[in-house]
N, C-alpha and C positions, 0 to 999 in steps of 0.2 A: 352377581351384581347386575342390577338391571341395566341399559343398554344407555338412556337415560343418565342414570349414576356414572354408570362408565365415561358419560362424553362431557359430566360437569367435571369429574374428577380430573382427567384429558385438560379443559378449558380451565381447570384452575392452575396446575402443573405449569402447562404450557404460559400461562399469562404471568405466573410468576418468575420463571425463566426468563421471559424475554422481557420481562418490565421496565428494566433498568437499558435496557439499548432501544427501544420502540416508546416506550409509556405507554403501550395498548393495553387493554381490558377488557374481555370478552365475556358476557352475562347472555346465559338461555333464557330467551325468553315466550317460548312457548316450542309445543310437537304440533305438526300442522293434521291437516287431516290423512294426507298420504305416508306420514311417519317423518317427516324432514323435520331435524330441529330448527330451532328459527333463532339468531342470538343478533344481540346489538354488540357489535366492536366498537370499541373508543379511543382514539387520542388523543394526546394534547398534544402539541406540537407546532412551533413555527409560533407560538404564540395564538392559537388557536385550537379549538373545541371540534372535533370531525366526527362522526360517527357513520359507523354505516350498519342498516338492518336488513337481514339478507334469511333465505331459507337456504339451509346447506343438503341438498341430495347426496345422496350413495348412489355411484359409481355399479354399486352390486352388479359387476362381472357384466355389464351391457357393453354396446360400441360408444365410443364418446363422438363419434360421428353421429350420431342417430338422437346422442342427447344435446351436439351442438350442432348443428345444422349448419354448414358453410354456407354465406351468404343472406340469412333469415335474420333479423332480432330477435333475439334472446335478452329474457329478464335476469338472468347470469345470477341465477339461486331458481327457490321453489315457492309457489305459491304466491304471493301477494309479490310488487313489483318492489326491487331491490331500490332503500333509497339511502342518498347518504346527505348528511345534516350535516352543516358548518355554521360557526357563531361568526366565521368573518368569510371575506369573499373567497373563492378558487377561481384559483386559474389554469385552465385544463387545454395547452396548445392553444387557436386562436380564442376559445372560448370562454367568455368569463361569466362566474356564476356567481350571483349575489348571497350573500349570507340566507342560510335557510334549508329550506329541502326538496331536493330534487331527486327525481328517478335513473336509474344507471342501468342500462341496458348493452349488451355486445354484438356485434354483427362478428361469429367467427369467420374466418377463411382458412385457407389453405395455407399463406405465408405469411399471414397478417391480419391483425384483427382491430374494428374500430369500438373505440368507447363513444355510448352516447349518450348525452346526457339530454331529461329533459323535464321537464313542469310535474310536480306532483298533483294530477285533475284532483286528487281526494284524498283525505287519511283511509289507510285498509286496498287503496288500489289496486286491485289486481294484477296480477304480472302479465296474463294472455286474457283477450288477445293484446297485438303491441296495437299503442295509439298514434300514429304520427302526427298529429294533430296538434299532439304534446310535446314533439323533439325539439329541442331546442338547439343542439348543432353535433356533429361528429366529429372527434380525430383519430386519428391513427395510435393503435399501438403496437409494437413489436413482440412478436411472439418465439418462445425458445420452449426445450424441456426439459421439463422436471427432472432433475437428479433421479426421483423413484415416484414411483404414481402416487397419487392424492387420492384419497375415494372421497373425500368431501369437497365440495367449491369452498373455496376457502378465500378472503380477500388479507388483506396486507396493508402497510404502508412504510416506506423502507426512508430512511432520511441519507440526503445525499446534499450534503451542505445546506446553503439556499434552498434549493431544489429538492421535493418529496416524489417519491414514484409508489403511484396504486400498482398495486400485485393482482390479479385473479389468478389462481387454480386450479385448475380440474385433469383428475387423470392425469397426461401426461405433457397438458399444457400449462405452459406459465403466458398469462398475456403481461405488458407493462406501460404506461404513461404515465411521464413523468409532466408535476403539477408545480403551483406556486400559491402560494400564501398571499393575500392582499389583493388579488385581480391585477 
């Protein structure tokens, strides 16, 4: 089975698993040119429409230092810049983001890592280099590990009453901030 087959097969399994506790929906929507598949995740939730489009790299036996750099932005996927679309506003810590689509970026670190969010300059945006031009602000999120390694970056959205928490993934990171529906 080709590798392809194997990760829609994976993505359909898994979305039906979790459907019923998430509502999420995950669709491939293209192989990039370095081999990363590329998919749009979906939720409804909160009364809202979320989506985020992301390139998911392998892990393939590298350091995950070298592929998250402490300190640097990171487009936290592959190839074009990670964005995620909401039909109503977020609220991300002091940050509030109007209904639409914006770019999602990570500064890792060592005990902590920041989410940032900022303007989409273009449809197709590239993820490097990073724009600052384009951030619109940062917060904090708390970083733990993974149960077992991830070889894909993988995003998330976990429901915690009121209150939703974005997940990212990698290797042996989990990052978290937790968000709000309505600004």
């Amino acid at each position: 089975m080709s590798m392809v087959r194997s990760f829609m097969l994976a993505a359909a399994v898994a979305t039906t698993a979790f459907s019923g506790a998430s509502a999420q929906k995950t669709v491939q929507t293209k192989v990039g040119d370095g081999g990363s598949p590329h998919v749009t995740t979906s939720w409804t939730i909160g009364g809202a429409t979320i989506s985020i489009a992301y390139g998911r790299p392998y892990l393939k036996g590298r350091p995950e230092a070298a592929l998250m750099p402490n300190g640097q932005p990171w487009r936290t996927g592959a190839d074009e810049a990670t964005v995620i679309t909401s039909d109503k506003p977020l609220r991300f810590g002091s940050i509030a983001l109007p209904a639409g689509s914006h770019t999602i970026f990570t500064e890792p670190g060592a005990d902590s890592w920041k989410l940032i969010l900022g303007k989409l300059g273009k449809e197709g945006q590239w993820g490097t280099p990073y724009l600052p031009e384009l951030e619109i602000g940062r917060v904090p999120m708390k970083l733990s590990t993974t149960a077992s390694p991830v070889e894909q970056v993988t995003y998330s959205i976990d429901n915690v009453g009121a209150t939703h928490v974005l997940r990212i993934e990698w290797g042996r990171k989990s990052a978290t901030v937790p968000f709000t529906i309505g600004g």
